[in-house]
C-alpha positions, 0 to 999 in steps of 0.5 A: 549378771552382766550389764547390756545397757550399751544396747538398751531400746535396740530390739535384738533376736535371741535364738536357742532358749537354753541356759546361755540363751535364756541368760541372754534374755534376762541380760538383755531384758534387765538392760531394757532391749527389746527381745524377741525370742524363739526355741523350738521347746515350748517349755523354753518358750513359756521360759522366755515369756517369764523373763520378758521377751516377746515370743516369735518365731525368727524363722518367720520374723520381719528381720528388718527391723531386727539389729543383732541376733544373739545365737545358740552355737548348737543350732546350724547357720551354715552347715550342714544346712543353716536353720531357716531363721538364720537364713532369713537374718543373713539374707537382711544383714543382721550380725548373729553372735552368741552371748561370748561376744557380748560379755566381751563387749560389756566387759572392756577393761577386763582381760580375757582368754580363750582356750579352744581345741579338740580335746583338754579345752575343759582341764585347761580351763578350769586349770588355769582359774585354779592357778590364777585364784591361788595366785590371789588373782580374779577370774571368771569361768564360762563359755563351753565350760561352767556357768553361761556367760552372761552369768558371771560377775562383771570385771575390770582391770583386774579381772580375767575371763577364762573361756572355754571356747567351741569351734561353734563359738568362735564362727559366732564371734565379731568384735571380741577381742583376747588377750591370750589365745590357746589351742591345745591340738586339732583332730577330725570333729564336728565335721558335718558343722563345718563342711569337713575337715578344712572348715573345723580347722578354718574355725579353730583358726578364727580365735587368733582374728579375735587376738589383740595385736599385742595378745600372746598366742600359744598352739600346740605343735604334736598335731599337723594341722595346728602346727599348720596355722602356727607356721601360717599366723603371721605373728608371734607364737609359743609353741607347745610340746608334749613330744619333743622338745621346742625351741623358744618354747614350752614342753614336757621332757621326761614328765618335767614341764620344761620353760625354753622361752627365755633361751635356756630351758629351765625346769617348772615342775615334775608332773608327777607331782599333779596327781589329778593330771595323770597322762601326756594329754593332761601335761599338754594342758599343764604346759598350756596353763603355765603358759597363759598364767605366765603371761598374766604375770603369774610367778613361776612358783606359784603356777608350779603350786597351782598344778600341784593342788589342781582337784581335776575336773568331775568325769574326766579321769576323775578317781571316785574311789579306792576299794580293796586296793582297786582304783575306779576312774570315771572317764565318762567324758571320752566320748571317742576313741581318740579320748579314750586312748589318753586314758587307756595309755594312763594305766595297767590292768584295766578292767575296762567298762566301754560302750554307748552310741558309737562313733565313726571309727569305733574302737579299733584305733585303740589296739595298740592298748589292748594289752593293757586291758584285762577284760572289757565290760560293754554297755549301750548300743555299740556293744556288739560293735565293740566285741566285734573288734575285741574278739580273740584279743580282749577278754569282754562281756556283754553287759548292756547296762552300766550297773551290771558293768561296773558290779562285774568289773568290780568283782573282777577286779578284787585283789588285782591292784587294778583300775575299773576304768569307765572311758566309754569311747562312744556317745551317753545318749543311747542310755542317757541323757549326757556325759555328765549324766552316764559319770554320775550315775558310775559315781553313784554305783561305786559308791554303794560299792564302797558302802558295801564294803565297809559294811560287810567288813564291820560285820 
């Protein structure tokens, strides 16, 4: 647990008792602040009396006596229209941050970097820790991705936090300061959080307000808005290719991670070597873990061993298993179109399980991969959404629930030297409670599967 003393007998709001703000008030308890916490969930209340706050509802609360408000990033402050508690704590003045900034406060000497964009923030992330832990070097993960942060273990010089940061994280940070700061790309995402377009790409912008000014910034330039905040910063930038070549720069030419920032370009590693980075969105994010760990003094080489030996990360084309030659991917992570389109574009012969509570747009920015598909298998509310734009041109059934899927898909699929893709390009929580939850249970499946298979083959 990480060490609030500096903000001991101050009394301090926490809103949003989940797991980083329950963290939070056991943090700030053990630190002996008063706590005054609220969540709409009683069972998260009863949680936070255990830890020892006192339970009120901030919306309610007299904020003047109130000096700091730890808040959950998922409830709303400004857009679409804030909560009424952070209403009442901005009318009286009092800062709202979330836990982040206070594991940077408490953690001085430590170094820090954050990693935000749409999509790859989690790889890149937990990328770059596997890289620096091979290396020998100290690192913490948190923030959007792993334990809450004030969670981790305390740091000093020698330690670096990895953090995975969320546009709503960032609008809640004040005095943190990074030494590295990523963003990996910027497309159309969490617009009703932020008032439109304009407003998600102003939050992305305000992790380099948080850089030191002797930081390393690193952005991405294959999209219009991040090459927009790369040309407006006013300091030093790397920046990041996976479509051409850059000028003092780093990029990926050919499927070769290439380093130009030293003039000449030196060639890091074929990416064909990282079996768990598959795709030019995962070498966006190797270009991007190579150059943070660069600049934490990582060697070359050792990055290059680091990318190599990288596991991957649990429902983000995470291959289960191999059974009669076919490959299952558990893609449960992409839960948009655009996600989906960085795994469609990794593979051939796709039997394609697709499907949940659709999104803006559904699936038909992903024509241009429909050759690819041999046939879809379609799940959850969006199903006959998702038909609508395959029919006469993919072969797709109605499967409704992910079991039915996969067990077509699978005898579909026997013998073709293909992949059973799960890449629903639609939201879990028609069916499930999460992502994470809609991988498991695909895990679980083809596992009975390959059980099954060996089974019948040793009888």
């Amino acid at each position: 647990m990480i060490d609030l003393s500096f903000l001991a007998n101050r009394r301090i709001a926490v809103m949003g008792l989940a797991r980083s703000g329950l963290a939070s008030v056991s943090a700030l308890v053990a630190a002996g602040a008063e706590v005054l916490a609220w969540d709409d969930s009683a069972e998260r209340r009863e949680a936070a009396l255990d830890a020892g706050a006192a339970i009120t509802d901030l919306a309610t609360a007299d904020w003047s006596t109130i000096e700091l408000a730890v808040w959950s990033p998922g409830i709303p402050h400004s857009f679409p229209a804030p909560h009424a508690a952070a209403k009442a704590a901005q009318t009286a003045g009092v800062p709202l941050v979330c836990d982040i900034e206070l594991l940077a406060l408490a953690n001085p000497k430590a170094r820090f970097v954050g990693i935000t964009g749409t999509n790859g923030k989690s790889t890149t992330t937990a990328l770059i820790a596997h890289i620096l832990r091979q290396a020998g070097m100290r690192a913490e993960v948190g923030g959007n991705l792993g334990m809450a942060a004030l969670t981790l273990a305390p740091l000093d010089a020698d330690g670096i936090y990895v953090l995975e940061l969320s546009s709503y994280q960032i609008e809640l940070l004040a005095k943190a300061r990074f030494d590295i700061a990523l963003l990996l790309n910027i497309t159309p995402d969490h617009l009703d959080r932020h008032g439109g377009f304009d407003g998600y790409v102003a939050a992305k912008r305000r992790l380099f307000e948080r850089l030191s000014p002797t930081g390393a910034a690193f952005i991405g330039l294959d999209d219009e808005a991040s090459r927009g905040i790369a040309a407006g910063l006013g300091r030093p930038v790397t920046g990041i290719s996976v479509d051409r070549p850059v000028a003092a720069g780093i990029y990926v030419e050919n499927g070769r991670l290439v380093d130009a920032t030293q003039g000449s370009a030196r060639t890091i590693l074929e990416l064909a070597e990282a079996p768990a980075l598959p795709g030019a969105h995962n070498w966006q994010n190797a270009a991007f873990a190579y150059a943070a760990c660069k600049a934490l003094g990582v060697p070359a080489d050792a990055i290059a061993a680091g990318i190599r030996s990288f596991p991957g990360l649990a429902h983000r084309q995470e291959r289960v298993a191999v059974i009669d030659g076919v490959a299952f991917v558990n893609d449960s992570k992409a839960t948009n179109a655009e996600a989906t389109a960085r795994a469609l574009a990794c593979y051939e012969r796709i039997h394609w399980i697709a499907g949940g509570r659709a999104k803006d747009g559904g699936i038909a920015s992903l024509e241009g991969f429909f050759p690819r598909i041999r046939k879809a298998y379609l799940i959850g509310e969006s199903a006959e959404a998702f038909a609508a734009t395959l029919d006469g041109r993919v072969a797709h059934r109605q499967c409704g629930t992910l079991d039915v899927a996969v067990a077509a898909a699978a005898a579909d699929a026997r013998g073709t030297g293909g992949v059973v893709l799960l890449s629903p390009a639609a939201a879990s929580f028609d069916q499930f409670q999460s992502f994470e939850h809609r991988g498991d249970a695909f895990r679980a499946l083809v596992r009975d599967l390959a059980a099954a298979t060996v089974t019948g083959g040793a009888a």
